[in-house]
Each structure stands twice: as C-alpha cells, then as structure tokens.
C-alpha positions as CSV (number, residue, x, y, z in Angstrom):
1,X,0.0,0.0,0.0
2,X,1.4,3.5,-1.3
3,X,1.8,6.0,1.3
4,X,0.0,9.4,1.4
5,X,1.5,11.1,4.0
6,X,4.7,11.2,6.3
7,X,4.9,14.5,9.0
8,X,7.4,14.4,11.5
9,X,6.9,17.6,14.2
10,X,9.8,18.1,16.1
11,X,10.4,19.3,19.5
12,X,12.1,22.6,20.7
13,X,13.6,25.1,20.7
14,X,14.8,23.7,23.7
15,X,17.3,25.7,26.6
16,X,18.7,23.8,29.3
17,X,21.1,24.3,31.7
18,X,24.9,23.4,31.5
19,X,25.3,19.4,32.5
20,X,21.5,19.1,32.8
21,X,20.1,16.3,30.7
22,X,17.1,16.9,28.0
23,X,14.4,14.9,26.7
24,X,13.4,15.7,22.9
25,X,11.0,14.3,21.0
26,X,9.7,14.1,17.3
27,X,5.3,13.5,16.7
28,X,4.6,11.7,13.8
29,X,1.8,11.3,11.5
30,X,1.6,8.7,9.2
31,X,-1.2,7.3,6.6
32,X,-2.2,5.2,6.5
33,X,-1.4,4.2,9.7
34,X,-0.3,1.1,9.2
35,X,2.5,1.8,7.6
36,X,5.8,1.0,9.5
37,X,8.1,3.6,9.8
38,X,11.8,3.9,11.0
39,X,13.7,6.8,13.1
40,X,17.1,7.9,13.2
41,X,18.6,10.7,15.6
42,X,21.8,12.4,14.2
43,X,24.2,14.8,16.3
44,X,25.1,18.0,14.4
45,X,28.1,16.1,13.0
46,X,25.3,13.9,11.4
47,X,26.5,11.3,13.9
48,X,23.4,8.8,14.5
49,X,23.3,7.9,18.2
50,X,19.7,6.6,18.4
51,X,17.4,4.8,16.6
52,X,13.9,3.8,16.7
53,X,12.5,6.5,19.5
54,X,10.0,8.9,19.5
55,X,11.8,10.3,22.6
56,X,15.8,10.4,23.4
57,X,18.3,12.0,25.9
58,X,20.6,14.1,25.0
59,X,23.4,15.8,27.2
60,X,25.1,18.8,25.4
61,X,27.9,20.6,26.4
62,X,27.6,23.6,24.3
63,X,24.5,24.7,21.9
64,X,24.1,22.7,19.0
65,X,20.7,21.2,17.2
66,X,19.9,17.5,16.1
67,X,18.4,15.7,13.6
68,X,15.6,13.4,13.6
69,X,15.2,11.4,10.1
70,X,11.3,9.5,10.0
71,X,12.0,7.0,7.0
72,X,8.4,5.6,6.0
73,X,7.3,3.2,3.1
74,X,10.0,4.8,0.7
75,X,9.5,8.4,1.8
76,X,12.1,10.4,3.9
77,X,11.5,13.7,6.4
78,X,13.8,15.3,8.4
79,X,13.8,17.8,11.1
80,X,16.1,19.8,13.6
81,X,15.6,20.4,17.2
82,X,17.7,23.6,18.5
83,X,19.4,23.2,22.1
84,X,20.6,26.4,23.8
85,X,23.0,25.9,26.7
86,X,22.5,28.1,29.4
87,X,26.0,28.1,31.4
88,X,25.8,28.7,35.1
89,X,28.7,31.5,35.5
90,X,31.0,31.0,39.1
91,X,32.4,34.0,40.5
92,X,34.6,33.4,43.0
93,X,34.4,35.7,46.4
94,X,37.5,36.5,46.9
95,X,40.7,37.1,45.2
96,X,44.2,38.6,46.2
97,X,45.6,41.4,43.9
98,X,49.1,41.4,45.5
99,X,51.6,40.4,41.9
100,X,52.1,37.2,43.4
101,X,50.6,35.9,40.1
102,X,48.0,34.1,42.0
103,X,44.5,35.1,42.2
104,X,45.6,38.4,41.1
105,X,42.4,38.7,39.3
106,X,38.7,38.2,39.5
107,X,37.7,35.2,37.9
108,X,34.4,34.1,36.7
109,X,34.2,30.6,35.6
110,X,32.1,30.1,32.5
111,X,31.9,34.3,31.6
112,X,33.4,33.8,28.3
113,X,30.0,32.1,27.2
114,X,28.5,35.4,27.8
115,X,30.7,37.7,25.3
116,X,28.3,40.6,25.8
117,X,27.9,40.2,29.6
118,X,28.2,43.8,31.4
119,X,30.1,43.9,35.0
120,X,29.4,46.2,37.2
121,X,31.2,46.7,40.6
122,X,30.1,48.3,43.8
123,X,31.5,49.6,47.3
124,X,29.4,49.6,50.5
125,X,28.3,52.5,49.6
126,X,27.3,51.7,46.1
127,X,29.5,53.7,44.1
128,X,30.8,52.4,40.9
129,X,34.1,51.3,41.1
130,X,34.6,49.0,37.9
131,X,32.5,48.4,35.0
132,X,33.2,46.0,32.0
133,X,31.4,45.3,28.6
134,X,32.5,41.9,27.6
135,X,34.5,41.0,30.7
136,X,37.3,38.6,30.3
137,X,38.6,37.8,34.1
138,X,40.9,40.6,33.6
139,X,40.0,43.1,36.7
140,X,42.5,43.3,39.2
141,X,41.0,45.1,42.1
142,X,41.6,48.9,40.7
143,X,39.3,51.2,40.3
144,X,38.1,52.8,37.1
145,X,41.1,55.5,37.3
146,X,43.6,52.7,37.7
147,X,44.2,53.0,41.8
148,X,44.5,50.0,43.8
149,X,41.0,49.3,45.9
150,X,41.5,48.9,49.8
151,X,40.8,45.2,51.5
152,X,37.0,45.0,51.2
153,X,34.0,43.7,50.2
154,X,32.4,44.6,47.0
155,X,29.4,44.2,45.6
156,X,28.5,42.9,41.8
157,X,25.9,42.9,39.0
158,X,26.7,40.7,36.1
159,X,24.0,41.3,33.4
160,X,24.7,38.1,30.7
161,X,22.8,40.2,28.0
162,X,21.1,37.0,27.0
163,X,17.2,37.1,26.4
164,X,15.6,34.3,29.4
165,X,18.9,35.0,31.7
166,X,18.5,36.8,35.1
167,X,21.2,39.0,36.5
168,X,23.9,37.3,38.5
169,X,24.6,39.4,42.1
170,X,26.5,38.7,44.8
171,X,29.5,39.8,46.8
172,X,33.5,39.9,46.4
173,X,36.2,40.5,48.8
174,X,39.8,42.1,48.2
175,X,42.8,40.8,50.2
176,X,46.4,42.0,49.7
C-alpha cells in the first residue's frame, strides 16, 4: 500500500542548563497508519546515536541542534531540534591582587559564554568602582582610574545580555 503522507513535528527550541540532561521528541503522522516507519537521531556532526524512538536524551555541552530522520514506506522527512545551553557562571568571592601571580584577578568561571555580559562593581556604599562590557577575568581590584581598591568587600551585577537569563549578584572581597 502507497503511502499518502509522512509529518514528523519536532520538538524545541529547547534551553537547558549546562550538565543538565534533556528529553526531545519528534510526533509523527503517518497514513495510512499502518505503515511501519523507521527513526534515526543524528548529532550535528550527522553522527546517528539513536534509533527507533520517538523520545531520546541528550546531554550537550555547548549549543548545537539535532536531527531526527522519520523514513516511512519509501519516503524520507527530516527535522532539527535547537538546544541552547545556558552556562551557570561561578564568580569566585575572593581574590588577592598582590603580583604574586596568583589570584591576582577576579575570575568568573564560564563568563566567556556570555561575550556581551556587562560587570558592574560596587563599594558599600554603592558607588561604581569598575565596569566591564565583555568581561574577560581581567580586573584586578583597581578602580576605574587605575588605583588599587583597599581590603574589602564589593558588591556585583553581572548582566549576561542574554534574552531568558537573570542577572547574577552577589559579593566579592579584596585581600592583599
């Protein structure tokens, strides 16, 4: 028996969080439906990594899309799926500007993601006292005119300038 129709309806776009697994799935529509039909999923290297599932886990390190292929009685339809990673940046909460060429700077684990991120830096008393646009762990505990900062804590706003991502806060404290 011919076939008349094959749709495949993919999942997504999709955003999970960095080392999170994911569950996406394709719906298909066949007719008749008795037809049998086969499934591949494919990586975006075009890697195929599962087979026969209408559902599959996937564990992406960076954002990437697969591809489901629905192969039904001689007919072929593909689809992507879209997977944004949403890193979880790590700024450490203290750091030691001293030359030693340790912890000389502020670091921020996983900030390169976020090439557009804005840093902002505040003392107690919530005047600005550094302020990046596409930070790149460079600060080293001066203020904006270039003077070393006293032992203290500061306070920070890291905006990630990516739509569905909240500001990151928190604290940071200067040793020498």
């Amino acid at each position: 028996m011919p076939i008349s129709s094959l749709q495949i309806t993919p999942s997504g776009p999709h955003e999970v969080e960095e080392d999170d697994p994911l569950d996406i799935a394709v719906a298909i529509e066949v007719s008749p439906t008795d037809i049998p039909y086969s499934i591949e999923w494919l990586d975006e290297s075009g890697n195929r990594f599962d087979s026969d599932q209408l559902k599959t886990t996937v564990y992406p390190i960076d954002s990437t899309f697969y591809t489901v292929v629905v192969t039904a009685g001689g007919c072929v339809e593909e689809g992507d799926i879209e997977v944004d990673v949403i890193y979880q940046i790590d700024p450490t909460q203290i750091f030691s500007p001293n030359g030693d060429g340790m912890n000389d700077t502020w670091y921020v684990d996983d900030i390169d993601k976020y090439p557009n991120a804005n840093v902002s830096v505040y003392n107690r008393l919530g005047a600005l006292v550094y302020q990046s646009k596409g930070y790149n762990n460079e600060w080293e505990g001066r203020s904006q005119n270039g003077m070393p900062l006293p032992l203290a804590t500061y306070y920070f706003v890291i905006d990630l300038n990516q739509f569905g991502t909240k500001a990151v806060t928190g604290h940071v404290t200067i040793i020498r």
